[in-house]
C-alpha distance (Angstrom), angle and dihedral (degrees) to the residues before:
residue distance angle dihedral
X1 . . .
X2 3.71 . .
X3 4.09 116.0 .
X4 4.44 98.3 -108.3
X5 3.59 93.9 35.7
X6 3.91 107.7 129.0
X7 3.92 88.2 -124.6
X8 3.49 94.9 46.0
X9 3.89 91.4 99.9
X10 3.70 100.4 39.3
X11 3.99 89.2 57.0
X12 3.66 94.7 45.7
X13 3.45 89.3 50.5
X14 3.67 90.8 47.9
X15 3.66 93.7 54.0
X16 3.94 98.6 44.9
X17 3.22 91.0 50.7
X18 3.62 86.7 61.1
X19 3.31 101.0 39.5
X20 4.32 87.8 55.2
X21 3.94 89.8 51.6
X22 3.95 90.4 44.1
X23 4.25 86.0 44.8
X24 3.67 102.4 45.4
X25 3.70 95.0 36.6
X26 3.99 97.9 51.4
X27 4.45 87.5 35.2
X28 3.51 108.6 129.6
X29 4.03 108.0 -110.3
X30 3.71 90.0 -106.6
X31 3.64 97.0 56.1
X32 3.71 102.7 32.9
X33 4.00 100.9 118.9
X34 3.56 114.1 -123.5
X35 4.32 86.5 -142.1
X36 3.99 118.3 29.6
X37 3.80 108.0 170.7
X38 4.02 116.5 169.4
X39 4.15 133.0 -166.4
X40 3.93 107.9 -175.4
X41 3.86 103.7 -51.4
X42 3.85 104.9 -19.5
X43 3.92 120.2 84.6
X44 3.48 141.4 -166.3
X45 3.64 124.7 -147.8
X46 3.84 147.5 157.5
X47 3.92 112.4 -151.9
X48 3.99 122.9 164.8
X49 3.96 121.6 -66.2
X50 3.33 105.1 -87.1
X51 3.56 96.4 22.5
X52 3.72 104.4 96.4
X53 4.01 104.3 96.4
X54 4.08 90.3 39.4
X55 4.04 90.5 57.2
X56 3.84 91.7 39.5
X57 3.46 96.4 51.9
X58 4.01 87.1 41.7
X59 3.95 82.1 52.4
X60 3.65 94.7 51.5
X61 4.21 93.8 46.4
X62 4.10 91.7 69.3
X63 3.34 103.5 62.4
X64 4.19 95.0 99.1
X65 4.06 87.8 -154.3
X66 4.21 90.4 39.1
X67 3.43 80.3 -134.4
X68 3.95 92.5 128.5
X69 3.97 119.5 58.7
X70 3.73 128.6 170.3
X71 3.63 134.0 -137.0
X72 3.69 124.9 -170.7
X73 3.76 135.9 -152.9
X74 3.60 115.1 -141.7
X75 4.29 123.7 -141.3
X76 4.14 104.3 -86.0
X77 3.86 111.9 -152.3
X78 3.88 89.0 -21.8
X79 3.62 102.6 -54.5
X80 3.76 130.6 88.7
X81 4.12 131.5 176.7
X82 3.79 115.2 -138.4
X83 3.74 137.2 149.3
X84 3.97 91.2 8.7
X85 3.61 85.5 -56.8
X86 3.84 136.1 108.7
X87 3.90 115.7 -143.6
X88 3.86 109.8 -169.1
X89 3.94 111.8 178.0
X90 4.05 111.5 -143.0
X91 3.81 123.7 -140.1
X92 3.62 87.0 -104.4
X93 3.67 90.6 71.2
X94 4.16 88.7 -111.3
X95 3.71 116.8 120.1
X96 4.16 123.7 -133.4
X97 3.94 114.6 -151.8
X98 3.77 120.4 -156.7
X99 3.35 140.9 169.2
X100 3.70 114.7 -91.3
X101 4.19 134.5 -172.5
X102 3.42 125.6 -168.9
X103 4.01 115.6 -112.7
X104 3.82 109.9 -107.1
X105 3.56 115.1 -102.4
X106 3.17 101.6 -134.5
């Protein structure tokens, strides 16, 4: 479908939402992330330590065309932007959730 068409949207939506039931159903029990929340293409999840490259790579495998492959950004120095949002985890264990905008670019 091309990128602008008015049903662009719908059918990507259609087909990641398939592709997150196919993903977290089939996810190896070690991998399976214990929170998986998506907006459009980005996602945020929390998966065992140690975890991360065996449920990306188990991400990547659906994809029938391997067309679609993930990447992840891991928490920096307790803090990590995602889905417009910053999520900064306190020494206390509790986590803080702000607002957050990328700088401009330019």
């Amino acid at each position: 479908m091309a990128i602008g068409s008015p049903l662009s949207p719908l059918a990507c939506n259609i087909f990641m939402e398939w592709l997150e039931q196919k993903t977290i159903s089939t996810a190896p029990v070690a991998c399976r992330p214990c929170l998986w929340k998506r907006h459009e293409d980005d996602v945020l999840e929390i998966v065992r330590k140690g975890e991360v490259d065996n449920l990306t790579e188990h991400l990547s495998s659906i994809d029938p065309t391997s067309n679609v492959k993930f990447t992840y950004e891991q928490e920096q120095e307790g803090s990590n932007p995602v889905i417009d949002t910053l999520i900064t985890r306190k020494p206390d264990g509790s986590v803080k959730l702000c607002i957050y905008r990328k700088e401009n670019a330019h």
